[in-house]
C-alpha positions in Angstrom: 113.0 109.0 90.9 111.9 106.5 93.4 114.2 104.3 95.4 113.8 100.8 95.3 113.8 100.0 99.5 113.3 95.6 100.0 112.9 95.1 103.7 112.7 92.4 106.0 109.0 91.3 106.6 106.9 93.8 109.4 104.1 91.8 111.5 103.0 95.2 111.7 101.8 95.1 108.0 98.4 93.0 108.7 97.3 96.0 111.0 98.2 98.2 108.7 96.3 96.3 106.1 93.2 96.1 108.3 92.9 99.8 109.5 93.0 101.2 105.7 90.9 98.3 104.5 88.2 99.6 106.8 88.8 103.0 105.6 88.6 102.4 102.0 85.2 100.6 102.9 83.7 103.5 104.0 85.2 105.4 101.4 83.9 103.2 98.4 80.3 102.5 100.3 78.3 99.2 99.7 79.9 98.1 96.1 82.4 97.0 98.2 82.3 93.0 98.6 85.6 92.0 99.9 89.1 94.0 100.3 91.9 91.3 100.6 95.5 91.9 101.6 98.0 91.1 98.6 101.4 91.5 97.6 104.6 90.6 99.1 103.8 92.5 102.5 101.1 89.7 102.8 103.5 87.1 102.4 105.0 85.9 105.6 109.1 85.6 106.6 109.7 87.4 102.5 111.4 90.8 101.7 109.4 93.1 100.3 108.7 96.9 99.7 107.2 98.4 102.5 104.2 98.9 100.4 100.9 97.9 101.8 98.5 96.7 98.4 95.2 95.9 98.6 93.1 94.3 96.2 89.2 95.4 96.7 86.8 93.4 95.0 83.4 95.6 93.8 80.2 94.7 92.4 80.2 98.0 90.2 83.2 100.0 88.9 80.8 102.8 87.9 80.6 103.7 91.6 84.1 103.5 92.4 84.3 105.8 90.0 81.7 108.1 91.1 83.3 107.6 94.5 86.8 109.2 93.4 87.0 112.5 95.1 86.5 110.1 98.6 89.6 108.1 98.2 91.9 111.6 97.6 90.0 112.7 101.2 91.8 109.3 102.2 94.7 110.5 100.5 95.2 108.5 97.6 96.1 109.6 94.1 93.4 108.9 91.6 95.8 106.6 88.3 92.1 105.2 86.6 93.5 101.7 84.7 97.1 102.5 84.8 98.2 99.8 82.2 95.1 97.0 83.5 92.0 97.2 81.5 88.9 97.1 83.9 91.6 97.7 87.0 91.1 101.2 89.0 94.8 102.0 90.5 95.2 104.3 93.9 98.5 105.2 95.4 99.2 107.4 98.9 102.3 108.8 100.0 103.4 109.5 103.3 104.5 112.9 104.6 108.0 112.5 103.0 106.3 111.7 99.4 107.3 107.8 100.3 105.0 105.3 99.1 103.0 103.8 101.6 100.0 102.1 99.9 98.5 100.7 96.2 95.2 100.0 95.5 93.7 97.6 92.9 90.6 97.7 92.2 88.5 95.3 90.0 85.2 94.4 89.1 84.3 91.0 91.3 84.0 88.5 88.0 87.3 90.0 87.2 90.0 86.9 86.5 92.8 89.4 88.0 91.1 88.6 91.3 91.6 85.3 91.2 95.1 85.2 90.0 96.1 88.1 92.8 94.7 85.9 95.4 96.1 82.7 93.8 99.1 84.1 93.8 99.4 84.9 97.1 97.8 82.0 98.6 100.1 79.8 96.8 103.3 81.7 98.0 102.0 81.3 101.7 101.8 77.6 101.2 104.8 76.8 99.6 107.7 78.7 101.2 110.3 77.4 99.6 109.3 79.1 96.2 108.6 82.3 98.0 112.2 82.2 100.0 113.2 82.2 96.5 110.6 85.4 95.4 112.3 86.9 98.7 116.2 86.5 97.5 115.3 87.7 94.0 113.4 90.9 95.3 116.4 91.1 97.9 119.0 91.1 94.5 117.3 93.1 92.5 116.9 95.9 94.4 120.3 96.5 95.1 121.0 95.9 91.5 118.7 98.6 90.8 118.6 100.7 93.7 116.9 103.3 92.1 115.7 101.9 88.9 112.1 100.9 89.3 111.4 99.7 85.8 114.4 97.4 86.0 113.0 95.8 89.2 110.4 95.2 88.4 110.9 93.5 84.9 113.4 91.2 86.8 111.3 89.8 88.9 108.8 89.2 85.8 109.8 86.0 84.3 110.0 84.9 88.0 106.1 85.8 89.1 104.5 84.7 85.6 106.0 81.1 86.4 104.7 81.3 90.0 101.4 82.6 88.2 101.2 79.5 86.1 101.9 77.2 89.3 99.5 78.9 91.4 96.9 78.7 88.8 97.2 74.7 88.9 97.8 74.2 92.4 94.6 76.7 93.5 92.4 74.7 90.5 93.3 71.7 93.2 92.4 73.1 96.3 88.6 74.0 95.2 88.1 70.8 93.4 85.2 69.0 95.6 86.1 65.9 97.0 84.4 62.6 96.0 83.3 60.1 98.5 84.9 56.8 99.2 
């Protein structure tokens, strides 16, 4: 049974980020094109787990796979798709079997890597919506102190909304402008 822990946000949670990033580099070797902090610990001024995700984009899955046994050397527990088709899930635990990071995985052409980043981008620039992502995650988890399953599908209805807003607003902020 894990407990659900919300805390305030860490500055220290961008190192964090940058040291295993570089790790998991090495670790995965040169199909690695970009590893990108994500997540609510990526999110400035919002509650979150103190759970450090990265998303690592990869030109072929084949070799992450091959490259398994270097992410447990890391530390990492190998959970293949774990409920996302064409995702490769890693988790580590600290010492005292506390989660400490998550690992997504996906191919680079993967859409998941554009609504992961979307995601988070949007909440950065609009924190109004994430104050609001904070409170809920801040709720929830003392309603479900040690109900993971129930967190998690209350903060659901909440993230696929923000998934549909930062879909649109994202489509905006690529869109070439046209010359007066």
């Amino acid at each position: 049974m894990r407990t659900v822990e919300v805390v305030s946000h860490n500055p220290a949670w961008k190192m964090i980020f940058q040291t295993e990033a570089s790790l998991v580099k090495e670790a995965l070797g040169e199909t690695v094109m970009a590893v990108h902090h994500i997540g609510s610990t990526a999110i400035p001024d919002i509650h979150a787990k103190p759970i450090i995700d990265l998303l690592v984009k990869v030109q072929c899955m084949t070799q992450v796979d091959a490259r398994s046994s270097s992410m447990e050397q890391l530390g990492y527990e190998v959970m293949g798709e774990f409920g996302i088709s064409g995702r490769r899930f890693f988790f580590k635990n600290n010492r005292n079997d506390v989660r400490t990071h998550h690992i997504h995985i996906f191919n680079h052409s993967s859409a998941q890597v554009k609504r992961h980043l979307a995601f988070r981008d949007y909440m950065i620039a609009h924190p109004t919506d994430a104050k609001q992502y904070s409170d809920l995650k801040h709720q929830l988890a003392h309603q479900y102190p040690t109900n993971i399953d129930g967190y998690m599908d209350g903060k659901d209805s909440f993230i696929k909304a923000i998934d549909v807003k930062a879909v649109q607003w994202n489509a905006l902020q690529t869109v070439p402008q046209s010359e007066p």
